[in-house]
MMTF fields as JSON, N, C-alpha, C and O atoms, coordinates in Angstrom:
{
  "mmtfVersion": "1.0.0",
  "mmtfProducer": "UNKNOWN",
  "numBonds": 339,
  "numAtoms": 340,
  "numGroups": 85,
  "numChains": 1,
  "numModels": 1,
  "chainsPerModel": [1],
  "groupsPerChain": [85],
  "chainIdList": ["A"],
  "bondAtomList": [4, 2, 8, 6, 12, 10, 16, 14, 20, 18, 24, 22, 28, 26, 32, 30, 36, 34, 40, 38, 44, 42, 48, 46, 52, 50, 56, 54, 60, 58, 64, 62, 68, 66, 72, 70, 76, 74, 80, 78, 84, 82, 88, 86, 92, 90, 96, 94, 100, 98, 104, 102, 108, 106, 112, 110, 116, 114, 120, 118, 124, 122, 128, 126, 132, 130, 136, 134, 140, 138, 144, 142, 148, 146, 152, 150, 156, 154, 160, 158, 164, 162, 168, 166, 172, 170, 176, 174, 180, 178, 184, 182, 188, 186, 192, 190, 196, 194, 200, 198, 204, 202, 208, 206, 212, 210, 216, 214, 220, 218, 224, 222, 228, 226, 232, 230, 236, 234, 240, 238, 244, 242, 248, 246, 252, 250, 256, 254, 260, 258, 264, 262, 268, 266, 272, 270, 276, 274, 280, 278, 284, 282, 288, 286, 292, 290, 296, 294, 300, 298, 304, 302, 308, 306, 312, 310, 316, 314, 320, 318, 324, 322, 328, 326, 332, 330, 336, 334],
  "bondOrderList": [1, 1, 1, 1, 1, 1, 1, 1, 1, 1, 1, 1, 1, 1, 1, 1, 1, 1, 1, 1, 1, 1, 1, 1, 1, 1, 1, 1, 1, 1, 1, 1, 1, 1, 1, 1, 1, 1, 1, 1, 1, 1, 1, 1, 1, 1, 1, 1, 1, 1, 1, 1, 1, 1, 1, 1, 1, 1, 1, 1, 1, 1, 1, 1, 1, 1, 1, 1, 1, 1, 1, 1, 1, 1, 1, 1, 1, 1, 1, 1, 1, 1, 1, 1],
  "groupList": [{"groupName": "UNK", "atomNameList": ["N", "CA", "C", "O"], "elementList": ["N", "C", "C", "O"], "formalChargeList": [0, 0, 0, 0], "bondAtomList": [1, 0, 2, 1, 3, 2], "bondOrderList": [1, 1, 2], "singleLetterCode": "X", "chemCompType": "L-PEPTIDE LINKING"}],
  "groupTypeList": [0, 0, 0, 0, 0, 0, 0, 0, 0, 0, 0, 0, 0, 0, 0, 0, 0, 0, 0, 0, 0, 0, 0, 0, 0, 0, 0, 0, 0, 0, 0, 0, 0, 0, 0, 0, 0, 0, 0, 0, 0, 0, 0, 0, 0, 0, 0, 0, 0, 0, 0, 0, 0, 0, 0, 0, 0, 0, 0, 0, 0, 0, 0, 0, 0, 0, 0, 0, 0, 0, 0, 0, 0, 0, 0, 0, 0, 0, 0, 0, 0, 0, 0, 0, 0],
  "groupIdList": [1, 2, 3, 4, 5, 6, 7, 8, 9, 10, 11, 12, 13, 14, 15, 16, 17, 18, 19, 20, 21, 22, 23, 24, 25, 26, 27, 28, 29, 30, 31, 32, 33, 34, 35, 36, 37, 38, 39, 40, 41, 42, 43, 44, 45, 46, 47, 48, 49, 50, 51, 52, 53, 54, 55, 56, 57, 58, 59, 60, 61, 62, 63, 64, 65, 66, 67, 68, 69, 70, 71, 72, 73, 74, 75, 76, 77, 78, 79, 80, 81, 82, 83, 84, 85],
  "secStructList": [7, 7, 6, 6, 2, 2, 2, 2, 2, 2, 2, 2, 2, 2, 2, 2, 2, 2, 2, 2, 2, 2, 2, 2, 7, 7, 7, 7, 1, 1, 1, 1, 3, 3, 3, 3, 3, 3, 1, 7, 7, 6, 6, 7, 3, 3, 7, 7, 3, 3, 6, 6, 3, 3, 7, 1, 7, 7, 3, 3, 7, 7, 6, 6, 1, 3, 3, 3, 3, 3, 3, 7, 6, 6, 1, 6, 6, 7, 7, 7, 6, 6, 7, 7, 7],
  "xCoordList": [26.939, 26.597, 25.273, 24.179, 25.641, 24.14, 22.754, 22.784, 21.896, 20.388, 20.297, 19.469, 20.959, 21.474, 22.427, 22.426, 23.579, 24.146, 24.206, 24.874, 23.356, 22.625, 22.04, 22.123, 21.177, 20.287, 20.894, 20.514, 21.919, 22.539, 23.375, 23.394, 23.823, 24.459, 23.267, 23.655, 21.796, 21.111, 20.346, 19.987, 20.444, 19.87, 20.818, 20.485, 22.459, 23.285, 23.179, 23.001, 23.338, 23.587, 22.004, 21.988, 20.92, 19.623, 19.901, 19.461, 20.666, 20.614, 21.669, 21.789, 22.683, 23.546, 22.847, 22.801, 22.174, 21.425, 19.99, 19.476, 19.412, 18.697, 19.495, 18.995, 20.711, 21.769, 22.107, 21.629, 22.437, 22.945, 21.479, 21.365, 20.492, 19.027, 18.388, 17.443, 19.097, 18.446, 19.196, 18.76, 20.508, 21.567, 20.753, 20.879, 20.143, 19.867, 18.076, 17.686, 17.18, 15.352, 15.033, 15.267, 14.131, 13.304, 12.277, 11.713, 11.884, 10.528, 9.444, 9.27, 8.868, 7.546, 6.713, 7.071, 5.543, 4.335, 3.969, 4.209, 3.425, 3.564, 4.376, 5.43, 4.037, 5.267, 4.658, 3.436, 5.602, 6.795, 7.958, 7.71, 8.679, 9.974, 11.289, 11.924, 11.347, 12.858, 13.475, 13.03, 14.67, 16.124, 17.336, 17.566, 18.07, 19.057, 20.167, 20.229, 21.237, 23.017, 23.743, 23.509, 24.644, 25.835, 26.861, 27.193, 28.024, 29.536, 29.875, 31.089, 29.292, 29.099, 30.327, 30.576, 31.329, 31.921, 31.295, 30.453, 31.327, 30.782, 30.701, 31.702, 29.43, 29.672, 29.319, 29.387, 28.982, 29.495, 27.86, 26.935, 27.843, 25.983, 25.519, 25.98, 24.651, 24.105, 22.399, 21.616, 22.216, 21.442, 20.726, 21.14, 19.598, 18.538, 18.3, 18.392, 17.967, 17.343, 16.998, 17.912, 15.743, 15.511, 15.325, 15.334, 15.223, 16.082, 16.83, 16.654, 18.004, 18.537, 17.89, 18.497, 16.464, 15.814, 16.049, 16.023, 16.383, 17.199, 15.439, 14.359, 15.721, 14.487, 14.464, 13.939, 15.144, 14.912, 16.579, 17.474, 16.736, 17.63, 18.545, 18.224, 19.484, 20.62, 20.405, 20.082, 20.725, 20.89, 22.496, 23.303, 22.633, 24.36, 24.408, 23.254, 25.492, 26.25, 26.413, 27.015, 25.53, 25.834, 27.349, 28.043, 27.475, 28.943, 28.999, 29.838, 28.55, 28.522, 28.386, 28.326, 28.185, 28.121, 26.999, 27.11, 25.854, 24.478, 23.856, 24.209, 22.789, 22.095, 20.534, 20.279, 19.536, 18.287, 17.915, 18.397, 16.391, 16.224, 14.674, 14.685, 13.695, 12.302, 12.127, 12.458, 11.631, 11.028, 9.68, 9.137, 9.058, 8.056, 7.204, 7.817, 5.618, 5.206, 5.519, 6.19, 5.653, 4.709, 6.438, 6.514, 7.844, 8.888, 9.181, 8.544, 10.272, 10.443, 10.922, 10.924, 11.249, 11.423, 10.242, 10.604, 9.14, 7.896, 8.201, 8.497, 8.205, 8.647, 7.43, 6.352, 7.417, 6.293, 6.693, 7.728, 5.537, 6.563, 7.004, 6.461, 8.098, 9.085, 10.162, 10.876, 10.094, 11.116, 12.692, 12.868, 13.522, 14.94, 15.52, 16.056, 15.454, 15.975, 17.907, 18.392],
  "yCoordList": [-5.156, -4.349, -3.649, -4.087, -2.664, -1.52, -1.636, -1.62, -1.723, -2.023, -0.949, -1.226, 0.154, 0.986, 0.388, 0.46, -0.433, -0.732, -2.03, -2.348, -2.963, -3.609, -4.028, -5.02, -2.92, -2.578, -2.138, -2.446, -1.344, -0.909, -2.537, -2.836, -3.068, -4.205, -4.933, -5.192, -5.607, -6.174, -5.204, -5.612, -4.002, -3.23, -3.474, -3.575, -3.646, -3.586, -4.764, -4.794, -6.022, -7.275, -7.98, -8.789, -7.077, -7.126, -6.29, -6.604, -5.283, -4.712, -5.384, -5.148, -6.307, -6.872, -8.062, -8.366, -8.911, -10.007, -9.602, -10.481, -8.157, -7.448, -7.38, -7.789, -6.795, -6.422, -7.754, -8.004, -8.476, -9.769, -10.603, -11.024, -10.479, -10.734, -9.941, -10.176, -9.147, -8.069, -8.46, -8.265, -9.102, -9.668, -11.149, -11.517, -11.688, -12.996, -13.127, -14.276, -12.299, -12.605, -11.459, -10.252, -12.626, -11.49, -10.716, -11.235, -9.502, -8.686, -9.253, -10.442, -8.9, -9.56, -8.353, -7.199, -8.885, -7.996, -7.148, -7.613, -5.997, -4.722, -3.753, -3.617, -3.093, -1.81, -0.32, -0.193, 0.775, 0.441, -0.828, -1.369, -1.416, -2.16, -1.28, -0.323, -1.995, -0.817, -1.427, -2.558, -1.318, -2.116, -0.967, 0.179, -1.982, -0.752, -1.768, -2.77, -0.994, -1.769, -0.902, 0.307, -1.436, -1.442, -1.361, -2.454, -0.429, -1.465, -0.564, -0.578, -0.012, 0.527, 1.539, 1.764, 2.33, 3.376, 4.791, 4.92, 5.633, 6.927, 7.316, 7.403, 7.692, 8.925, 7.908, 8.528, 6.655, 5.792, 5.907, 6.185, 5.614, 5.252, 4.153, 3.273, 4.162, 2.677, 3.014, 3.819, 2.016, 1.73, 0.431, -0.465, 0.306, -0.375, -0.959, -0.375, -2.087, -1.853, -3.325, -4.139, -3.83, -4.684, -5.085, -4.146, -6.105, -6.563, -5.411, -4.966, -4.911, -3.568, -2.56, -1.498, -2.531, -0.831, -0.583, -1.526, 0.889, 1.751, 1.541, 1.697, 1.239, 1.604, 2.872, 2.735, 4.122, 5.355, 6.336, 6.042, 7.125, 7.595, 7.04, 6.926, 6.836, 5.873, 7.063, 8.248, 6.22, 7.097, 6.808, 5.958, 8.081, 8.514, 7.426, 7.045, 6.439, 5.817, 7.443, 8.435, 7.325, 8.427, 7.881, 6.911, 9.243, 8.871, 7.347, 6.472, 7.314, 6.375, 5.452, 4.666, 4.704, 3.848, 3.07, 1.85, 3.66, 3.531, 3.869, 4.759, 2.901, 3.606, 3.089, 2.118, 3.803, 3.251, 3.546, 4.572, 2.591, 3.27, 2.562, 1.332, 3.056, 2.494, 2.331, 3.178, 1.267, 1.159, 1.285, 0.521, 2.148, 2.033, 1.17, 0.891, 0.797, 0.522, 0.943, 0.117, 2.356, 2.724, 3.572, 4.702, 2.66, 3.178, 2.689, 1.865, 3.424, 2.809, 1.271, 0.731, 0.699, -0.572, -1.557, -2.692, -1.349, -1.637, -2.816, -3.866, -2.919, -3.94, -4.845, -4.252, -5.792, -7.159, -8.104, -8.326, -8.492, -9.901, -10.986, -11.495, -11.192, -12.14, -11.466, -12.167, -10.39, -10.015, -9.68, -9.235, -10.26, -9.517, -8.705, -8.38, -8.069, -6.718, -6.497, -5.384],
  "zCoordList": [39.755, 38.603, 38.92, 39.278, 38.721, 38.967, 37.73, 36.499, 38.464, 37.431, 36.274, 35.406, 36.12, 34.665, 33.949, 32.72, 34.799, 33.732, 33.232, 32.248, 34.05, 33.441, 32.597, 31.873, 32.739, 31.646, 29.768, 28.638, 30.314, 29.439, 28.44, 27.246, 29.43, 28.734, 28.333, 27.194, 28.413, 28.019, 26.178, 25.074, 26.783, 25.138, 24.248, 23.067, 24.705, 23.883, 23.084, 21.866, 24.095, 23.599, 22.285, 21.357, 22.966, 22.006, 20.488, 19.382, 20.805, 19.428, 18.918, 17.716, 19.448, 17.962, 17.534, 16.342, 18.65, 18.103, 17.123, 16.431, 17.157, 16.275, 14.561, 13.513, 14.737, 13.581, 13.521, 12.414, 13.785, 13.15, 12.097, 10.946, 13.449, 12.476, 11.24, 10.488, 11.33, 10.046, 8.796, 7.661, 9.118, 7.661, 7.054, 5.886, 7.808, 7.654, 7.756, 7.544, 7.993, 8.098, 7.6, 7.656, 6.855, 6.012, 6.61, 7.573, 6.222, 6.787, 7.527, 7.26, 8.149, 8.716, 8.37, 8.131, 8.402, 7.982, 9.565, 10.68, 9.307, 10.086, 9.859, 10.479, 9.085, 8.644, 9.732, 9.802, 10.558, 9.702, 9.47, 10.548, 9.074, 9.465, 10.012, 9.568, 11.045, 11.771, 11.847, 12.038, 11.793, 11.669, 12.128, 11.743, 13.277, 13.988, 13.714, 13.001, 14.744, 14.831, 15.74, 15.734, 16.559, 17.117, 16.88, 16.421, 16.9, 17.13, 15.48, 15.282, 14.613, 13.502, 14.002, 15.186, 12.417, 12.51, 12.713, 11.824, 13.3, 13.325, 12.291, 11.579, 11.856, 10.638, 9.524, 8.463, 9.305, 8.255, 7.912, 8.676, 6.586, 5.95, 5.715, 4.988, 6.281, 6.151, 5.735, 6.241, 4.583, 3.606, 3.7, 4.435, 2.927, 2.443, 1.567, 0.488, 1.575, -0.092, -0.738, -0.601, -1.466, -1.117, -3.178, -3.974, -3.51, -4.887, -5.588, -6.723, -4.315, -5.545, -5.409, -5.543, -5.103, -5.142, -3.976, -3.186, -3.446, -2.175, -1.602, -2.171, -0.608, 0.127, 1.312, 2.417, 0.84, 0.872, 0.991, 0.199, 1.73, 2.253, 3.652, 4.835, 3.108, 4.221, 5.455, 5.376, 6.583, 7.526, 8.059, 7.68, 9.296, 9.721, 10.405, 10.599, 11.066, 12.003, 13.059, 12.648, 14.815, 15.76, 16.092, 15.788, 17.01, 17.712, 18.594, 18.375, 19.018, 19.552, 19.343, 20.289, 17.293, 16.798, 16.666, 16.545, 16.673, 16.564, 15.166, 14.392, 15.015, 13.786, 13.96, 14.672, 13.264, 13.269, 12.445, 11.965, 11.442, 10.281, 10.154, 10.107, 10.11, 9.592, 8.012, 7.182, 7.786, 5.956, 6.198, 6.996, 5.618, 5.718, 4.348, 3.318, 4.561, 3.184, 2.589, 1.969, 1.867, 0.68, 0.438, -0.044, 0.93, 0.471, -1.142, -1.798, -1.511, -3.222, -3.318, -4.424, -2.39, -2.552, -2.196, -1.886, -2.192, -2.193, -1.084, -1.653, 0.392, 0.866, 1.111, 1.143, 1.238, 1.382, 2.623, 3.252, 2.658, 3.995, 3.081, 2.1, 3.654, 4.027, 2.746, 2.03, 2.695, 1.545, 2.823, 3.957, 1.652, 2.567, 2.299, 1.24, 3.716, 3.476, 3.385, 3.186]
}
């Protein structure tokens, strides 16, 4: 296996163990908070939001089944540490 694709399989396998951690731990202090995923439908929206308040504008699922999304402080869901997102 070539050291690109390697590589490629180690970012992959980090961002589902990232997306699996983002369903289950709460925030840590340092904003922004970023939260990505894998394996997602194209095109699909994926959202935020922390007791119920949207913590901003969902972002797209890319072609390739990717998504990324920062919370920042001073979003409407006022995020705090150890809140879950």
């Amino acid at each position: 296996m070539t050291s690109t694709r390697l590589a490629g399989v180690a970012a992959a396998v980090a961002a589902a163990v990232v997306l699996l951690g983002v369903l289950v731990q709460p925030a840590s202090a340092g904003a922004p908070y970023t939260a990505y995923g894998v394996g997602q439908k194209p095109g699909a929206m994926i959202g935020a939001s922390i007791g119920g308040v949207s913590c901003g504008t969902a972002v797209v699922v890319t072609a390739q089944g990717n998504w990324l999304m920062s919370i920042a402080e001073n979003s409407p869901c006022a995020p705090k540490e150890r809140d879950v997102v």
